[in-house]
N, C-alpha and C positions, 0 to 999 in steps of 0.2 A: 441497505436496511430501509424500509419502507411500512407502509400499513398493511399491504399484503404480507411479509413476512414477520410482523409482530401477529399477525392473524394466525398464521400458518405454526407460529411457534406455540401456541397457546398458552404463553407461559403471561400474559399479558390479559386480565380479565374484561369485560367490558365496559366497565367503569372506569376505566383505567385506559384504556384505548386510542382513543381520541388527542387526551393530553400527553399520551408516549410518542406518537407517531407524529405530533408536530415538534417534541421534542428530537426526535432523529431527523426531522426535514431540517430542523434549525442546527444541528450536528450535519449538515450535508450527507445523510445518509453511515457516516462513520460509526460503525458499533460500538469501536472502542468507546467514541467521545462519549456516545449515549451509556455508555454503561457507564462512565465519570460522571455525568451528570446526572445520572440515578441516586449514582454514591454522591452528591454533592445535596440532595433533597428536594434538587429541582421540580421534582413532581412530587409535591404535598401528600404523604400517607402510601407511597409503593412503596410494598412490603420487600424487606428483604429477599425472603425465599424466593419472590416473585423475581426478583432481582435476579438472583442465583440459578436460576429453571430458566429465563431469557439467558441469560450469560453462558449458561453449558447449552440450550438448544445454538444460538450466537459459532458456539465455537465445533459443534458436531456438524453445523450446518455450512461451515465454510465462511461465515462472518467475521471471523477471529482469524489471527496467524500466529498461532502460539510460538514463532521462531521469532529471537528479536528482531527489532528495527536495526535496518543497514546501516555503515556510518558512510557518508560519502566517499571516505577513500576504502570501504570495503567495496563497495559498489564499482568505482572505476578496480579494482583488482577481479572481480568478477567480470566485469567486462574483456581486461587484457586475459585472461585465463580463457573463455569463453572465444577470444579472435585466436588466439594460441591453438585451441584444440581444433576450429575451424583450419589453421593451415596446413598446407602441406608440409607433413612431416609432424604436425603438430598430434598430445593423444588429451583424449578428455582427461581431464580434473591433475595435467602435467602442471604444475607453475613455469607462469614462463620467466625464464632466466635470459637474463644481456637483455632486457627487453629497451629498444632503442627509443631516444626521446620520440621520434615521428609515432612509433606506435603508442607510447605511451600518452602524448598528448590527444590522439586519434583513440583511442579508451577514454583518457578525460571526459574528449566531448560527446563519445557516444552515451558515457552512464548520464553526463548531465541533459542531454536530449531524453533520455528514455524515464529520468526523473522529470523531468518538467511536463512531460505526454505532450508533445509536442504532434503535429503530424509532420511526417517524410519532408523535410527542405522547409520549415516554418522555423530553425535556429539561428543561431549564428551564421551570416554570411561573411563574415573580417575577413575570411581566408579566401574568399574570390576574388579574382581580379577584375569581372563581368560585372555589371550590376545586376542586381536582386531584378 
């Protein structure tokens, strides 16, 4: 979320511009936060509707994910589901059953690498016996 798309969304009039799009720079770009901090009054006199018209353009436009937040052990269970259906023998969206600590610890660290946005080998090294 940037000044180009509070532009692009028109839902954000000119007057109003300026002070929204340093409010989403100070949200790190987060829609959600900016649409909390609309609702909080951060910006003096934006109108609700105006709110409302950002917030559905927001979520038609892929700013939004109307599916909850993951809980971390939802996430490592998507991961072992996700290596599951990758195996031989494995079929998408099977649960994997007897899933053994080796894999399951090997889920752990993949959901919490792919949480943190790590790049490829920038995680946890504990488990090498090479140095980094």
């Amino acid at each position: 979320m940037d000044l180009a798309a509070l532009t692009r969304s028109e839902a954000v009039s000119a007057a109003f511009l300026e002070r929204v799009a340093r409010l989403a720079d100070a949200c790190s770009g987060d829609a959600e936060a900016l649409l909390a901090a609309l609702d909080r009054g951060e910006v003096k006199r934006f109108r609700e509707d105006a709110r409302e018209a950002l917030a559905a353009w927001l979520h038609e436009h892929g700013y939004l994910d109307p599916r909850p937040a993951s809980t971390p052990a939802g996430c490592v269970l998507a991961v072992e589901r996700a290596l599951h259906a990758a195996s031989p023998g494995g079929v998408s969206g099977d649960a994997p059953t007897g899933v053994g600590t080796a894999a399951a610890t090997v889920a752990a660290r993949v959901a919490a690498w792919l949480e943190a946005g790590l790049p490829d080998g920038a995680g946890d090294r504990s488990d090498r016996s090479e140095p980094a």
